[in-house]
N, C-alpha and C positions, 0 to 999 in steps of 0.2 A: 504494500500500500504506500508504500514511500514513496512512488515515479508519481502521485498526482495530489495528495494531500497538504497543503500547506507550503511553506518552507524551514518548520519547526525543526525538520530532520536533515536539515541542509546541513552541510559541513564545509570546511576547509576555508582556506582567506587567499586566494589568489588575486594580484594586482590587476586593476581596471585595466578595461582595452577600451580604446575606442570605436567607441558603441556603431559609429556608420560604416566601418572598416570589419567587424563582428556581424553586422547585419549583412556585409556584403559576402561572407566566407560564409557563412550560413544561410545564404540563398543557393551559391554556387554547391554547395552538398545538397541542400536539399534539391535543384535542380537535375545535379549528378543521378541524386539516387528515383528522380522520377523518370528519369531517362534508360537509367539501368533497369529499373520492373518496366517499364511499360507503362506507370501510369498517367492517366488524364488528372490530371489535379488542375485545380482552380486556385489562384494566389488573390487573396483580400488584402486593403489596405494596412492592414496590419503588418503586412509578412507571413502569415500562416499561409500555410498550401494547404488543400484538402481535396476530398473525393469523397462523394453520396456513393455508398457502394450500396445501400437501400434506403429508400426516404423513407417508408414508415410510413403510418396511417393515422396517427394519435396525435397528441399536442405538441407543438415546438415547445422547448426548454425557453425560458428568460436568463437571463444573471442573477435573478433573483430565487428561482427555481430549487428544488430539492430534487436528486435524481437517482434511479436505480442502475446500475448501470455492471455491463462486464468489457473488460479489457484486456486485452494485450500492450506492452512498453518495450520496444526495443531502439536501440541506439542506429546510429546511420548506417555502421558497420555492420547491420543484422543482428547484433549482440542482445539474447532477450537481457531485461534488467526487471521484468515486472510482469504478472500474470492475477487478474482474480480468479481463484479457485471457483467463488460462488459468488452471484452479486453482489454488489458492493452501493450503501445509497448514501449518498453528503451533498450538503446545498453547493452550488455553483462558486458561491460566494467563498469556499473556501478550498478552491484548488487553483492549480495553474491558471494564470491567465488566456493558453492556449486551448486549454479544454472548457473555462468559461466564456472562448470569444468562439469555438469549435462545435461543441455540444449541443447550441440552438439551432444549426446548419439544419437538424435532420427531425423526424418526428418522434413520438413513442413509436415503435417497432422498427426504427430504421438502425442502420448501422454506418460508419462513416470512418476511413482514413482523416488521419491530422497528421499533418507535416509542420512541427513546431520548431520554426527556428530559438537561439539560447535564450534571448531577449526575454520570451514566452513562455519559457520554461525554471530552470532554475540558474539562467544567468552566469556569472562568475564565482557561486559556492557549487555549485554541483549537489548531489544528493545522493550518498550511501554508494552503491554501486556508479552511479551518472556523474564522469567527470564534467570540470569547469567547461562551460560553453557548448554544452551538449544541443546537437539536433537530435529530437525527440519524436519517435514515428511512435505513432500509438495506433489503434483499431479497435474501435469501439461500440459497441450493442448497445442502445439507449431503450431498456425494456418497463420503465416506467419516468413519468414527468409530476410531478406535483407541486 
């Protein structure tokens, strides 16, 4: 549960990068690795990539929203770092920015790639297993909205 929950379990103190120079090496990975699968992803103002791999037939999530949800976390490299056994539900409001700006993309029943550059994710502490300035692939099942 560590790849989405807060930053409470963030660690380590590496020195700032500059942030448009980070945004620009974490596009070019995440561009690499949509080129390497094959996927169609769609880039938001943000910087996230994504793909509706099922839109689902239920409510769009808000930021404010509480969600049930099952995932997949792996790193750019393919590396898993994260898997829910069984769903997992927490309000929007207290996970990543990626999976709060990510999440509402799809309905209840749908399911969705996020392509989360560092910025989005957990930045310059990293998290547990996610080194500093990690791009963050996730896959995730949004099986209830409330």
């Amino acid at each position: 549960m560590i790849a989405v929950l807060g930053l409470a379990s963030c660690t380590g103190n590496q020195a700032p990068v500059d942030p448009v120079k980070q945004a620009a090496k974490d596009d070019s990975i995440i561009q690499a690795y949509v080129k390497q699968h094959h996927i169609v992803a769609t880039k938001d103002s943000s910087g996230l990539y994504y793909q509706v791999l099922k839109q689902g037939t239920g409510a769009n999530a808000n930021e404010g929203s509480t969600v049930k949800v099952t995932y997949e976390g792996r790193l750019a490299d393919g590396s898993e770092f994260d898997k829910s056994e069984k769903p997992i539900e927490f309000p929007l409001t207290n996970v990543i920015p990626g999976w709060t700006k990510g999440i509402p993309l799809v309905k209840t029943g749908g399911k969705i790639l996020l392509l989360i550059p560092s910025a989005m994710g957990y930045g310059g502490q990293g998290a547990g297993e996610i080194p500093p300035y990690s791009v963050l692939v996730f896959t995730v099942d949004v099986l209830e909205v409330k």
